[in-house]
N, C-alpha and C positions, 0 to 999 in steps of 0.2 A: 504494500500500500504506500503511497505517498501523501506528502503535504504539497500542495500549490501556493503559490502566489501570483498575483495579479501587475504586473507591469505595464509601463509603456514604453512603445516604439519613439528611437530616438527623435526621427523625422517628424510622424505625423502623431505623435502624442497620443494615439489610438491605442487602448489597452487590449493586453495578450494574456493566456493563462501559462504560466511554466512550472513545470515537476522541482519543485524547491530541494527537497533531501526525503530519504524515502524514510519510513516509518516502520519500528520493527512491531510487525499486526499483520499474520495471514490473515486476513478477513477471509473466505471461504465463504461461509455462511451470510444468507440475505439477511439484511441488519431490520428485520418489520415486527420488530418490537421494543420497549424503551430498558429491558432488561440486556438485550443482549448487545444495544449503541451505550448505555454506561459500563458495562465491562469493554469493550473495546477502547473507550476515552480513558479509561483509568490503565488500561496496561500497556496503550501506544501512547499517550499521554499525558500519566499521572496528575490527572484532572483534580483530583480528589486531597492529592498532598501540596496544592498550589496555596504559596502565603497571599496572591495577590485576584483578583477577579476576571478570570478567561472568557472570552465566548468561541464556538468554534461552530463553524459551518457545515455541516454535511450534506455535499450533494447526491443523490441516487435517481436512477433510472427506474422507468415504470415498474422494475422487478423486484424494488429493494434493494439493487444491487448497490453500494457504495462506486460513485465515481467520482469522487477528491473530497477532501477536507480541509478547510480553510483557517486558519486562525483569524476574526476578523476584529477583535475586539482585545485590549490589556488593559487591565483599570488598576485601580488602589484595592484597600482590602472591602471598600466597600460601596466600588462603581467600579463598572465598564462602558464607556461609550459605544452602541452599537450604531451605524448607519446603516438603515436602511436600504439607501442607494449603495452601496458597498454590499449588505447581502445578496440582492437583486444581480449583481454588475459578476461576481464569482458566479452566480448560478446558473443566469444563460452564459459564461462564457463556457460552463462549465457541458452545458448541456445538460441540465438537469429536468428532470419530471416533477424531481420532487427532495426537500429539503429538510433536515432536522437540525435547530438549534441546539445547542449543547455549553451551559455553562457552570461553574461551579461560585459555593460561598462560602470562603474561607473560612467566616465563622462554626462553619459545619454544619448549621440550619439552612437545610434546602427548603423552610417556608419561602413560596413567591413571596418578593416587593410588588406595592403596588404600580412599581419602574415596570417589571417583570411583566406584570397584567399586560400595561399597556401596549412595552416593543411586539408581546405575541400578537395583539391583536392587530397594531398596526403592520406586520409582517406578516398574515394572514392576509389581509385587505388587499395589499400591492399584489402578493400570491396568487390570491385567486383573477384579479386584475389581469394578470400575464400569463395566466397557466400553470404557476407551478404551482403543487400543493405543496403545503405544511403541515408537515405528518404531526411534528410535535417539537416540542418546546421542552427541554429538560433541564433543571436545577439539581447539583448535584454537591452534597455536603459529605458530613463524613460518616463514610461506612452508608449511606443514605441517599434516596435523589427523591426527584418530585417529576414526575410528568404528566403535563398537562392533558395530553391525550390520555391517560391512564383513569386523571382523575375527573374528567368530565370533557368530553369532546367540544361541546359549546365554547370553552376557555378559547379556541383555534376557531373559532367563525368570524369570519370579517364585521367590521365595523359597518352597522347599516349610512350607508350612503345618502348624504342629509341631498334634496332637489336641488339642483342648480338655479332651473329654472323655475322662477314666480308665476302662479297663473294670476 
């Protein structure tokens, strides 16, 4: 398995995706469920014993299959900045069907923030927007995670879309 990263082309500033270093994780097995994408983050990257707040991207193909993982997010011990426009930009370059968020909280309480609430829902919303689905959203403490799709599928439904237009 590897990690990617997102580049641009010198000339025309157009981003590319590139095999960064590879990652020691036979992934074999289709990742379609949130048991078996947190033991893969904690033993290709020790998610779980992190002092500071990760988010990491996984993209996969209509099969579950893993096709690259992104780091896209470093925070303090009690933020991560996520961009949105940054999940979206790794995933179609990615080729993705479909995405799982993955982050961890140092504190070792995988209770969601109400931060957490929101980036799922607003990364659901653009998701369905563009086609790719968001399987889930996972908080990962210690010895512990939380995922969203586990605990109530609604948490991953987009933001109802207020009218543009006035009648």
């Amino acid at each position: 398995m590897y990690e990617y990263k997102i580049r641009l082309k010198r000339n025309s500033r157009k981003p590319f995706m590139v095999q960064e270093k590879p990652v020691n994780y036979e992934a074999t097995k289709r990742m379609n469920n949130s048991h078996e994408i947190v033991r893969m983050m904690n033993d290709a990257y020790g998610l779980q014993e992190l002092a500071d707040e990760h988010t990491y991207l996984i993209t996969m193909n209509t099969k579950c299959d893993v096709n690259a993982v992104f780091l896209i997010g470093a925070g303090t011990v009690n933020l991560c900045p996520v961009s949105v426009k940054s999940v979206f930009t790794n995933a179609l370059l990615a080729g993705a069907s479909a995405i799982v968020l993955v982050h961890n909280h140092p504190s070792g309480d995988a209770t969601p923030s109400d931060e957490d609430y929101l980036l799922a829902k607003r990364i659901a919303t653009v998701g369905e927007l563009i086609g790719v689905y968001v399987t889930d959203f996972i908080i990962v403490g210690n010895g512990t995670y939380v995922s969203f799709r586990d605990v109530d599928e609604d948490l991953l439904k987009p933001l109802e879309m207020k009218k543009a237009w006035k009648n």
